[in-house]
Structures are given as C-alpha cells and as structure tokens.
N, C-alpha and C positions, 0 to 999 in steps of 0.2 A: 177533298181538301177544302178547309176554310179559312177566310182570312178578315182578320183584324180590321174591323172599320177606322173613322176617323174617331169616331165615338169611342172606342175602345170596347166597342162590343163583337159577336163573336156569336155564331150559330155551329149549335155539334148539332151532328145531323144521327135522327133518327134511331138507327139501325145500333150507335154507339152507345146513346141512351138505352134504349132498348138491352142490350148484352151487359150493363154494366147494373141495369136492374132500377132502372131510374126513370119516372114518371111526372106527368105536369101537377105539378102541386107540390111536389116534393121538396122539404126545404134542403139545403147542400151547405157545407161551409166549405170553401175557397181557400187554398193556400198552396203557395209555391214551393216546391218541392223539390229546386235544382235550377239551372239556368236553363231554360226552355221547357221550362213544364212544370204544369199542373195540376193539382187534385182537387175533386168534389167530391164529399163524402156528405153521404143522405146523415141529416140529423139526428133520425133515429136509430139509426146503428154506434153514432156518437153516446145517445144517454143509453144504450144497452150494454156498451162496452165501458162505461167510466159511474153510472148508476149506481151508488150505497158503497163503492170506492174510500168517502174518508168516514173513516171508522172513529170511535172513540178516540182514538191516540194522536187524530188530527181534534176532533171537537169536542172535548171532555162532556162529561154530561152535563145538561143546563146551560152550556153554553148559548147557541142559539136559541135556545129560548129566551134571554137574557137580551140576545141582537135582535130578535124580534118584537121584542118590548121597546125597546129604543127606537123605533119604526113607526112606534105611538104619537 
C-alpha cells in the first residue's frame, strides 16, 4: 500500500509497474477514471492505437499543408 504525500505525490511500487509493463523512461498520460482511481497509459501504445486515425474526411487534401505554411 501507498500513500499520498503532502506533495500530492505517490510511489507504485515496483512489482505493479513491472506487471503492467511499465519502465523508467516511459512517458504515461494520467487520467481519472472514476472516483478513486486512476490510469497510466504508456504513450506509445496512445500513438499506436490513435496513429493515421483522421483520414481524408477529417483533413481534405492540402489542408495541412496549408496550416503548415501558416507556421511560416
């Protein structure tokens, strides 16, 4: 069991990292997912799962290349 500093920080210990497939360097994005709990989900399983997702029918052709020029 771990508990909530004054910091609002918070050690998962080991063994849970370890089984959920999760390493030092690994980026996670954080969000609540209920009242008492939360999720860390590894960043790269975020762009593999959402990755070439908006199709033409979200970004017509040219478009971003057009928002990309404006970036000029």
């Amino acid at each position: 069991m771990s508990a909530i500093s004054r910091k609002n920080q918070l050690t998962i210990p080991v063994d849970v990292l370890r089984e959920a497939g999760l390493e030092p360097g690994d980026d996670v994005r954080i969000s609540s997912v209920g009242a008492g709990r939360i999720e860390l989900v590894k960043t790269a399983e975020l762009i593999k799962a959402f990755a070439g997702c908006l199709d033409e029918e979200v970004f017509p052709p040219g478009y971003l290349d057009g928002v990309r020029r404006g970036w000029a």
